[in-house]
C-alpha positions in Angstrom: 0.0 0.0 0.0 2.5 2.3 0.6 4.5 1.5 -2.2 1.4 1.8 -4.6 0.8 5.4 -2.6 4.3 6.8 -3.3 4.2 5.6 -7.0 1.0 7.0 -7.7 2.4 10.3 -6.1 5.2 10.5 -8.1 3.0 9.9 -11.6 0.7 12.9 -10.7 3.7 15.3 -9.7 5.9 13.9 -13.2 2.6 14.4 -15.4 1.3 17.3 -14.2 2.3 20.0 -11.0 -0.4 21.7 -11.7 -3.1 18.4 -11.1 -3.7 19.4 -7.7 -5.0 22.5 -8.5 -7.8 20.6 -10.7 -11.4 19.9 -9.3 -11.1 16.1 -10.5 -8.0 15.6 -8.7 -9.8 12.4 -6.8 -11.3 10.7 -9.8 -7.5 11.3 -11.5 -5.8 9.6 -8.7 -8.4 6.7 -8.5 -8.1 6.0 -12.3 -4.7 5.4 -12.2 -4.7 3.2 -8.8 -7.0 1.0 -10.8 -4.9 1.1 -13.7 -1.8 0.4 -11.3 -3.6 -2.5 -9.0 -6.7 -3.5 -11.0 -7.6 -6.2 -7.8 -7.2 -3.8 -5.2 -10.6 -4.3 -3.0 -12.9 -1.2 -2.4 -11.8 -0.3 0.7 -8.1 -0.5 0.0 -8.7 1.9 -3.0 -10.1 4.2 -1.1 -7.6 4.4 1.3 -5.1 4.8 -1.2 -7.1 7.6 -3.0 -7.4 9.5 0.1 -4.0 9.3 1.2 -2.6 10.1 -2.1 -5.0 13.7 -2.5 -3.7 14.8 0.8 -0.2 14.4 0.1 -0.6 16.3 -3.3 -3.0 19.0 -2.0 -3.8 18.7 1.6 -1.1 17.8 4.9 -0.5 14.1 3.7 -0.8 12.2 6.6 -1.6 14.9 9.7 -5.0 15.5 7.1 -6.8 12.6 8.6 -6.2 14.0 12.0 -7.2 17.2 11.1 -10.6 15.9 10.2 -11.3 14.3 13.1 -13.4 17.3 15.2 -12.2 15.6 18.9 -8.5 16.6 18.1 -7.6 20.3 19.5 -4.1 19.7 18.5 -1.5 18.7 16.5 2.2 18.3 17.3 5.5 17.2 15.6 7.9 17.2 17.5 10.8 16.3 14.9 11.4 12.8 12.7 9.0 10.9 15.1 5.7 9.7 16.4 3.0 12.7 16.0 1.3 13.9 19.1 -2.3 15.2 20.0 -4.3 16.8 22.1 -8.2 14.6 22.6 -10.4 16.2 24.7 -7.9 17.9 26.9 -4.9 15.0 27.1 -2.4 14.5 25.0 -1.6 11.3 23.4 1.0 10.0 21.1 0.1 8.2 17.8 1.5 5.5 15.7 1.8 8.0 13.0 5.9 8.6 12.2 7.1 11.2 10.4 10.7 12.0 8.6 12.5 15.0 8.3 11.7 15.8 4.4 8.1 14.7 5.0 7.9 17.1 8.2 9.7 20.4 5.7 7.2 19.5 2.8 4.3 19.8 5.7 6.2 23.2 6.6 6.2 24.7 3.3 3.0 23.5 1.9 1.3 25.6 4.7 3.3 28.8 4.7 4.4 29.1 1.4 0.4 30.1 -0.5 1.1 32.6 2.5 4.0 34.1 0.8 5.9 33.6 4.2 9.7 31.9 4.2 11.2 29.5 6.8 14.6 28.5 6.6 18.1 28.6 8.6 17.9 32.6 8.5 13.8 32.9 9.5 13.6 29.5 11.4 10.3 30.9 12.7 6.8 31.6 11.2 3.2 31.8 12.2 0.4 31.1 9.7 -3.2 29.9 9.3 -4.8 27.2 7.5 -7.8 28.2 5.3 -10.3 26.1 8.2 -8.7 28.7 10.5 -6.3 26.4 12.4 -3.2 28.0 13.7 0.1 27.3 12.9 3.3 27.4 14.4 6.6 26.2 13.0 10.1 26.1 14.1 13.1 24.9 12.0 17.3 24.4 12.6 19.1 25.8 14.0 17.1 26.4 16.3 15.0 23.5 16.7 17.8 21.5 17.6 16.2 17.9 17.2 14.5 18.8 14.0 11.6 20.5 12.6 8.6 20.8 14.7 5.1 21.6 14.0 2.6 22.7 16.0 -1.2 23.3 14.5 -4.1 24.1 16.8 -7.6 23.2 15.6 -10.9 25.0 16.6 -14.1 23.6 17.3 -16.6 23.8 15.1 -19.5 23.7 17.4 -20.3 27.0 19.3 -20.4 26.4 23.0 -22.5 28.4 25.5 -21.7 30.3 28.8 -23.5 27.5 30.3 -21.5 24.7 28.6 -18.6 26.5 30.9 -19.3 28.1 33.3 -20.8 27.1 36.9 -24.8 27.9 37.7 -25.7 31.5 38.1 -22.2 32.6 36.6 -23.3 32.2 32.7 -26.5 34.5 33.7 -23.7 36.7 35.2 -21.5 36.9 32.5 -24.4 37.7 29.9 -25.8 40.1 32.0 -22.4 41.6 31.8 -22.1 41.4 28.1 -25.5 42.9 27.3 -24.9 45.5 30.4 -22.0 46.6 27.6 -19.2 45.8 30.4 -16.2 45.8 29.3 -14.4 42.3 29.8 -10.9 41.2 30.0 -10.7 37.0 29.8 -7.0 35.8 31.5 -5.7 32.4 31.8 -2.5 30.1 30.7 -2.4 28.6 26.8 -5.0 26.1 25.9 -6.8 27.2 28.9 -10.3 28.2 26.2 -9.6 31.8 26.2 -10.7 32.0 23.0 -13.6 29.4 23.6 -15.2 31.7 26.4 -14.3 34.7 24.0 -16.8 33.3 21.2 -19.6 32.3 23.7 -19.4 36.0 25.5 -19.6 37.4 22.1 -23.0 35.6 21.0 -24.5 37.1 23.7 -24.4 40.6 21.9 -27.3 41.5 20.5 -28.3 41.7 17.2 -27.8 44.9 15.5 -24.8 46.1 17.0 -21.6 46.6 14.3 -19.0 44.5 16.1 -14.8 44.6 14.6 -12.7 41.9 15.8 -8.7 42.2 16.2 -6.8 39.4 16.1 -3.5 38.0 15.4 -4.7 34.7 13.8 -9.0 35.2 12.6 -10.4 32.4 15.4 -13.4 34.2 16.2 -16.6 33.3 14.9 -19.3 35.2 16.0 -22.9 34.6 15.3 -23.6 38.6 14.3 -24.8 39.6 11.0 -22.7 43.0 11.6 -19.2 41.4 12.4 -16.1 42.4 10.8 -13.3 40.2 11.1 -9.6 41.9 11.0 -6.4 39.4 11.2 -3.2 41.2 11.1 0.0 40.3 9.0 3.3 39.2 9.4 6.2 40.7 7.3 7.0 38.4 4.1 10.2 37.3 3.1 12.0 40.1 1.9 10.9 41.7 5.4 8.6 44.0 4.3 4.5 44.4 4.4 4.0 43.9 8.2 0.6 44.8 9.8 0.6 44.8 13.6 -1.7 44.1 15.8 -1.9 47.6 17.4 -2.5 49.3 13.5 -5.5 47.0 13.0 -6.8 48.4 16.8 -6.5 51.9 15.8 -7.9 51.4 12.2 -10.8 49.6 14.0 -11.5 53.1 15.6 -12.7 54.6 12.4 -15.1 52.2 11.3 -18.0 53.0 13.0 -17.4 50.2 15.3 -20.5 49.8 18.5 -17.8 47.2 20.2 -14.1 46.0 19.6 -12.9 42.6 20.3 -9.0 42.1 20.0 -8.5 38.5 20.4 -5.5 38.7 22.6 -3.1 41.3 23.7 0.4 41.2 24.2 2.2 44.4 24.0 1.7 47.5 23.1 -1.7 47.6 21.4 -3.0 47.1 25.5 -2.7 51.2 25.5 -5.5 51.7 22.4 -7.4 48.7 22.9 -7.7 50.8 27.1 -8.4 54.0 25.0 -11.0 52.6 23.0 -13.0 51.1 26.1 -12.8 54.6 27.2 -13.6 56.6 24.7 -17.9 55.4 23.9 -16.9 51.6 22.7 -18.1 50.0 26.0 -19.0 46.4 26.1 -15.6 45.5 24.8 -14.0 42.5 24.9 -10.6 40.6 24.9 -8.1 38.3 26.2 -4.8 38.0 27.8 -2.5 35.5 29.3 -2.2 35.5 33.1 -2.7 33.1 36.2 -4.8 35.5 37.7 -7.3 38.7 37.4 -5.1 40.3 39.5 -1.6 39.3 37.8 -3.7 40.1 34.2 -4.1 43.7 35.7 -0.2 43.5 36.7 0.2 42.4 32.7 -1.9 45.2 31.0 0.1 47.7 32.8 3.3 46.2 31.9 2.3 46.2 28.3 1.2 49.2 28.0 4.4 50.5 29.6 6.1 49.0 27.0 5.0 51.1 24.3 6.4 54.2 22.7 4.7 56.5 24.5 5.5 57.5 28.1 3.2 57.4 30.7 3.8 58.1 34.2 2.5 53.8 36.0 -0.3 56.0 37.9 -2.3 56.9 34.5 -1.8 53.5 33.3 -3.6 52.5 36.5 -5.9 55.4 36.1 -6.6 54.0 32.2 -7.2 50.5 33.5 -9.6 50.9 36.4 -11.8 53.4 34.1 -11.4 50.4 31.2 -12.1 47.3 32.4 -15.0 46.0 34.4 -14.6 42.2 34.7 -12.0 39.9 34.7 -12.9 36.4 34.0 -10.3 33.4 34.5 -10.1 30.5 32.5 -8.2 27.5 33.4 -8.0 23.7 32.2 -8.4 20.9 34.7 -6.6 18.2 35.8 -9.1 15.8 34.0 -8.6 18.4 30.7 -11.4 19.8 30.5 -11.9 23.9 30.4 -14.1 26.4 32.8 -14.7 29.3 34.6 -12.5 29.3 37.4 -13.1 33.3 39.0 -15.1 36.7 38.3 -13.2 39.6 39.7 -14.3 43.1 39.3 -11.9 45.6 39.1 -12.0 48.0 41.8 -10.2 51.5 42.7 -9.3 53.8 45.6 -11.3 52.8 48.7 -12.2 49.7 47.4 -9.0 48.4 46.0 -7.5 49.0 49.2 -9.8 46.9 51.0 -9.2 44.1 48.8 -6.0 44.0 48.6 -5.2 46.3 45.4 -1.6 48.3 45.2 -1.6 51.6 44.5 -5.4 52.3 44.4 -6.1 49.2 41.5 -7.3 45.8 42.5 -9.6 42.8 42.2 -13.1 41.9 44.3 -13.7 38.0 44.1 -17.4 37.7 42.6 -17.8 34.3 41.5 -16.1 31.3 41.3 -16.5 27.2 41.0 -18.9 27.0 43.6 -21.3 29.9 41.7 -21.7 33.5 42.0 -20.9 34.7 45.6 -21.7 38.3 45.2 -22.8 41.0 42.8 -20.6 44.0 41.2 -20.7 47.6 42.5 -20.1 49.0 39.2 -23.1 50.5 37.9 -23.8 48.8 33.9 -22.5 51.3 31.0 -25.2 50.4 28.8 -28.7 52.9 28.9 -30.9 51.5 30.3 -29.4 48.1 31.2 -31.4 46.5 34.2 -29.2 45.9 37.5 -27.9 42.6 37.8 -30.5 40.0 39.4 -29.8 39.0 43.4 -30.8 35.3 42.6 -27.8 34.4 41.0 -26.0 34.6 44.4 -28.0 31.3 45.4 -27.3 29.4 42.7 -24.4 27.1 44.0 -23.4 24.0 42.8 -24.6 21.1 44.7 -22.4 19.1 46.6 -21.2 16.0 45.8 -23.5 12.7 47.1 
């Protein structure tokens, strides 16, 4: 079989390169397995077919991986076994991969991207056209060979009540429709982004919402959503779009909310300005263990930036901006939640719970339910206060 796949491969790239470009690139392949094994059983061909499409078009053999929707991720580690990530734990395969199979992967992905990976760029960041992220590192400085790292998305929407505990998912909407402004923290593959897509269906219909993101993993059930990804410089260097451009660009299109997917440096400062300035119900993510360490975080990014502000208006910028802090953070078991909602308090307030400097975090809810309501009043007009009865729903104890 996998002497039939290779010579079959080798045919379609001899005879034509530009075959896999061609809508009857399956019935191609499957008449010239017949004409090459004539009693090769049903089954068998088909197996063949499929294998030999995705190597010519698709990720050869990490495509039947990427079809199957209870893989998160995908990992190559170097020549090797593969590595996954189902339903939370990771798992190695039987699948092996080689070096040249691994740098054919590599390019096939980021070169339609017009993006270059070699000894003098050994890194690059790219998406597949299903939105999966990509990340690949090469010699010298993946010192035991290529690696490969490709993180799906699921493509079923989950709820605030898929993940979060009773009373908190009527907390969080309220929030959302209150137009708070929300700042989602937690460590990588913790379902920042998963919580960020089930906060953002709960914006109602009608309201012209701009996402911001690094890599387009949003998808938001809106009619009125406008999705900006920003863009890496290509190989000779040139034609970069950061992430803090897209935020500021964002700012003249008439937007009712911004959602940047994640920050991580500088664009903190505009995406603070843009909460404060009549886009209020905001949303976005960053990576942190806590609300109060994502606080710490913000500030430290936006102090990182070109322009110069005293650490006191940065504080002053943040406790006007943000509202909520929700963390996210993936159990021992692997699966993701709702750990803690903090709301951001100042002066007085911060002081008594525990803030530095006049900026800090009140516990409101955590795994055990909502504990007690915010004292920030709702931005939106007319937004009804949040309802008392959330603060009994608890989840029951175990039997």
């Amino acid at each position: 079989m996998a002497g039939l796949e290779e010579r079959l491969h080798r045919c379609i790239v001899a005879a034509d390169r530009q075959l896999a470009d061609r809508a009857d690139l399956q019935a191609q392949v499957e008449r010239m397995a017949r004409a090459e094994a004539p009693l090769l059983s049903g089954p068998a061909l088909d197996a063949v077919v499929d294998a030999v499409t995705a190597r010519v078009r698709g990720l050869g053999p990490l495509e039947a991986l990427l079809r199957d929707p209870s893989i998160s991720e995908v990992m190559v580690n170097g020549p090797g076994r593969v590595w996954i990530e189902r339903h939370g734990v990771l798992q190695r395969l039987d699948v092996e991969l080689d070096t040249p199979t691994i740098e054919r992967l590599i390019e096939r992905v980021v070169g339609p991207l017009g993006l270059r990976i070699d000894r003098s760029s050994p890194l690059v960041d790219a998406r597949l056209p299903d939105g999966s992220r990509v990340n690949a590192v090469v010699p010298p400085l993946a010192i035991d060979g290529p690696c490969l790292t490709i993180r799906r998305f699921a493509t079923r929407r989950l709820t605030l009540h898929e993940v979060c505990p009773p009373g908190v998912a009527d907390l969080l909407a309220w929030a959302v429709r209150s137009r708070a402004n929300l700042l989602v923290s937690g460590g990588t593959g913790a379902g920042k982004t998963t919580l960020l897509n089930a906060l953002g269906a709960e914006i109602p219909e009608g309201e012209r919402v701009i996402t911001v993101e690094d890599a387009a993993e949003l998808r938001l059930p809106g009619e009125h959503v406008l999705r900006l990804e920003s863009r890496p410089a290509n190989a000779e260097g040139v034609g970069e779009v950061p992430l803090r451009q897209l935020v500021r660009n964002a700012l003249r299109m008439r937007p009712d909310r911004i959602i940047v997917g994640e920050v991580r440096g500088p664009e903190a400062l505009d995406m603070l300005q843009a909460m404060n300035t009549g886009h209020e119900g905001s949303l976005s993510t960053c990576h942190a263990n806590s609300p109060t360490d994502a606080l710490r975080r913000l500030e430290t990014m936006v102090l990182t930036g070109s322009v110069a502000l005293p650490l006191s208006a940065v504080r002053d910028q943040l406790g006007a901006a943000i509202d909520l802090v929700v963390q996210v953070a993936r159990r021992p078991d692997g699966g993701r939640g709702v750990t803690e909602v903090a709301e951001v308090v100042v002066g007085d307030a911060a002081a008594v719970a525990g803030g530095k400097a006049g900026l800090g975090t009140r516990r409101l809810a955590g795994p055990e339910g909502v504990l007690r309501l915010p004292m920030r009043k709702p931005r939106g007009q007319g937004a009804r206060p949040p309802d008392p009865s959330w603060v009994g729903a608890r989840v029951a104890a175990p039997s």
